[in-house]
C-alpha positions as CSV (number, residue, x, y, z in Angstrom):
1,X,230.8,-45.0,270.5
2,X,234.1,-45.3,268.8
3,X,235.1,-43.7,265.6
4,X,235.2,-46.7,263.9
5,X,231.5,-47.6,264.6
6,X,230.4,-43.7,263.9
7,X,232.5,-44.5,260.3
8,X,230.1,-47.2,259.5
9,X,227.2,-45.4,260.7
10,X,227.9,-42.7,258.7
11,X,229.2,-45.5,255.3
12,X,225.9,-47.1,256.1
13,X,223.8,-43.8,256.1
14,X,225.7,-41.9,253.5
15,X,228.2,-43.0,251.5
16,X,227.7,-47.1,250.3
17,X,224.7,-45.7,248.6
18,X,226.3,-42.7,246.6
19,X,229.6,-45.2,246.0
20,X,226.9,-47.7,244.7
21,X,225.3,-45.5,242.0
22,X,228.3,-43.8,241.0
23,X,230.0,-46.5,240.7
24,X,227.1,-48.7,238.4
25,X,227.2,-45.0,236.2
26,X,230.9,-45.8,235.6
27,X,231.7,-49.1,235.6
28,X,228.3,-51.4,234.6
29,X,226.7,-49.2,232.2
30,X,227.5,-52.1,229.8
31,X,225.6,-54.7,231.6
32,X,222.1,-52.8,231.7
33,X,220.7,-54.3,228.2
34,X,221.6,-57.3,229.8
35,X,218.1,-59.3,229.9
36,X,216.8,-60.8,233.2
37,X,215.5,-64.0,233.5
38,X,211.7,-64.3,233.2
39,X,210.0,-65.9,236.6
40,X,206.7,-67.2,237.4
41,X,207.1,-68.4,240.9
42,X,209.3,-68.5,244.1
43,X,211.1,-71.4,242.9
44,X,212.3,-69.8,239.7
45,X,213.8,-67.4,242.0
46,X,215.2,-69.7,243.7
47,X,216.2,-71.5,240.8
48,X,217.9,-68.6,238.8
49,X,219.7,-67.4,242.4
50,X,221.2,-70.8,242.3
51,X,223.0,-70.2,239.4
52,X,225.0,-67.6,241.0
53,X,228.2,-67.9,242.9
54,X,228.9,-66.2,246.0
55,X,232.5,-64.0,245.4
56,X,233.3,-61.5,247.8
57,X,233.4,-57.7,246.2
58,X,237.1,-56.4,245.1
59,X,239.0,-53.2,246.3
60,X,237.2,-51.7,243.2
61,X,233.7,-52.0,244.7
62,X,235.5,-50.4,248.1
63,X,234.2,-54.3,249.5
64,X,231.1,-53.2,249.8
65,X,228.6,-52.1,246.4
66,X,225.4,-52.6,245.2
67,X,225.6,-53.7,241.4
68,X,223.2,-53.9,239.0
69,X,220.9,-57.0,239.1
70,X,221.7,-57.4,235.4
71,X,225.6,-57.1,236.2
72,X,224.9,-59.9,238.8
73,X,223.3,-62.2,236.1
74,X,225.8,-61.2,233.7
75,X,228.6,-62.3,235.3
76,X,226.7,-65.2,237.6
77,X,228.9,-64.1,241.1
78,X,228.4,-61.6,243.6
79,X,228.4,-61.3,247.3
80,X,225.7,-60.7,249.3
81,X,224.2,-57.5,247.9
82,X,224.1,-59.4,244.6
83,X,222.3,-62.0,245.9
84,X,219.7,-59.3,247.5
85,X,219.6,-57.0,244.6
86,X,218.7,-60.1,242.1
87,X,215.9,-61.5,244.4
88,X,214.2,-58.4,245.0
89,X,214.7,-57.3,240.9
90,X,213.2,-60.9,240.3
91,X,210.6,-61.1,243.3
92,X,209.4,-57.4,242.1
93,X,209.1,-58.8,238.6
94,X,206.8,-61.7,238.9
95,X,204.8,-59.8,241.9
96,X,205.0,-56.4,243.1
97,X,202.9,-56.9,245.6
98,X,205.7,-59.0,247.7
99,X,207.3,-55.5,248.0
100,X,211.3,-56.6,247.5
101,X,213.0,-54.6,250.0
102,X,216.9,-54.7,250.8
103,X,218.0,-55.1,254.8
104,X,221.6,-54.4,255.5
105,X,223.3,-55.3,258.8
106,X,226.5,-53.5,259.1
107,X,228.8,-55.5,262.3
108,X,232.0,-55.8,264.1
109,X,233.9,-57.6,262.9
110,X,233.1,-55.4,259.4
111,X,233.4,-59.1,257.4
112,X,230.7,-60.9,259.2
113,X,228.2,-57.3,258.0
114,X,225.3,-59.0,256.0
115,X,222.7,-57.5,252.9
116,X,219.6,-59.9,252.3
117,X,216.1,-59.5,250.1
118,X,213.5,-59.1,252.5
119,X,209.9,-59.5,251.0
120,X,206.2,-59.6,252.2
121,X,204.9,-63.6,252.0
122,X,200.7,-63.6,250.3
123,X,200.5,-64.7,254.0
124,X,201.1,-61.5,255.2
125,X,205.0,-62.4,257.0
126,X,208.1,-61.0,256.2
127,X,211.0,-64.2,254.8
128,X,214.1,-63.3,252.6
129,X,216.7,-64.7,251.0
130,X,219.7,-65.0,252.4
131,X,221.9,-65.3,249.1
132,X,220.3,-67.8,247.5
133,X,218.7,-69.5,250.4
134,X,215.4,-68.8,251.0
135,X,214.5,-68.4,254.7
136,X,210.7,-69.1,255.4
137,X,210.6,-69.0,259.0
138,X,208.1,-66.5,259.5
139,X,209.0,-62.9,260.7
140,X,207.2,-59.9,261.5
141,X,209.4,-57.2,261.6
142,X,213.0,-56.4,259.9
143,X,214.6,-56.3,263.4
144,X,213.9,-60.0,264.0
145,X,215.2,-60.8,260.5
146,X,218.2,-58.7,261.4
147,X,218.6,-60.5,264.9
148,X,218.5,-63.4,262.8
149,X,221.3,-62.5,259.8
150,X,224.0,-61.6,263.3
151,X,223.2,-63.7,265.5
152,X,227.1,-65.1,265.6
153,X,228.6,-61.5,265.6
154,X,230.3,-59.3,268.4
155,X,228.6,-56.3,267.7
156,X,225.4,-55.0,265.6
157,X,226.5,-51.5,265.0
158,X,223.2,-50.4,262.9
159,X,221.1,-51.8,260.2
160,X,218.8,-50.2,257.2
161,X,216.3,-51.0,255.0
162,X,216.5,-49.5,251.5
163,X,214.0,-50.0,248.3
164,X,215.6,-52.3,246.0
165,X,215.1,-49.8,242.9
166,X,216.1,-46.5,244.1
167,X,218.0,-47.6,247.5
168,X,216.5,-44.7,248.8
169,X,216.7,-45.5,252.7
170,X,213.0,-46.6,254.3
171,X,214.7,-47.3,257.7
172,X,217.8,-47.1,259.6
173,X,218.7,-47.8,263.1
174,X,221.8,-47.5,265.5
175,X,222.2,-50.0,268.3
C-alpha cells in the first residue's frame, strides 16, 4: 500500500468526518433555520434535487465536506455529498423506513472519488441517487452499488457507509 492510499484510508476513516462537523459548527450555523422542502413522494425528491446545481467543494471545505442539507438548499449547489446529504435528509423525511444512508467511494485518481444516498426501495432493494439521478436498477448490497459508482476508475482504495444524521460510520472497507 502506498502512503498516499493509507492517507485516504485514514481521511476516509477519521478525519472527513471530524472536518465535516467542525466545519458546519463554524461556518453554516447560519443556514440551520433554513426550512426544507416538504415531500410526499420519490419524485418530489427528485424534483427538489433538481433544483440543485452540481459545484465542486472549495479549498475551504478541504474538497471534500459534508454540509448541512439546509446549507445545500440554501444555496441550491453542492457536489456530491450535497446531493447525498439532501436525498437522504428528504427520503428520511417523507419515510423513515427507506433508511437514507450515505456510501462514499474514495479512488485513485482522488477526483473521480464518489458520495451517493443509498436507500432501502418498499421492495426490499437497495437504489440511490447519484446527485440528482435516481438509479433504480436494483441492488442488494452497498458493494454492488459501489462497483457501480467506480466502475471507470484506476483504483478503489476503500469505501464506507455512514448514517446520514450522525455520519457515524456503519461500514468501511479497504480493497
Amino acid at each position: 500500500m502506498s502512503i498516499f492510499d493509507w492517507f485516504l484510508i485514514q481521511w476516509l476513516r477519521n478525519g472527513r468526518y471530524r472536518w465535516s462537523r467542525l466545519r458546519r459548527r463554524l461556518c453554516e450555523r447560519r443556514y440551520l433555520p433554513t426550512t426544507l422542502p416538504s415531500v410526499s413522494s420519490l419524485d418530489d425528491v427528485k424534483v427538489h434535487l433538481s433544483m440543485v446545481k452540481w459545484t465542486m467543494d472549495g479549498p475551504l471545505h478541504l474538497f471534500d465536506s459534508i454540509s448541512y442539507p439546509q446549507t445545500v438548499w440554501a444555496k441550491k449547489k453542492d457536489d456530491c455529498d450535497g446531493f447525498a446529504i439532501l436525498a437522504a435528509t428528504l427520503l428520511r423525511q417523507w419515510n423513515s423506513d427507506l433508511n437514507p444512508v450515505l456510501v462514499t467511494a474514495m479512488t485513485r485518481p482522488v477526483r473521480s472519488s464518489h458520495t451517493v444516498c443509498v436507500f432501502v426501495s418498499p421492495e426490499g432493494s437497495l437504489l440511490f441517487f447519484d446527485n440528482a439521478s435516481l438509479k433504480q436498477e436494483k441492488y442488494k448490497t452497498y458493494k454492488e452499488i459501489v462497483s457501480r459508482i467506480t466502475a471507470k476508475t484506476r483504483k478503489l482504495v476503500c469505501w464506507d457507509v455512514r448514517n446520514s444524521e450522525s455520519l457515524d460510520e456503519l461500514e468501511f472497507h479497504k480493497e
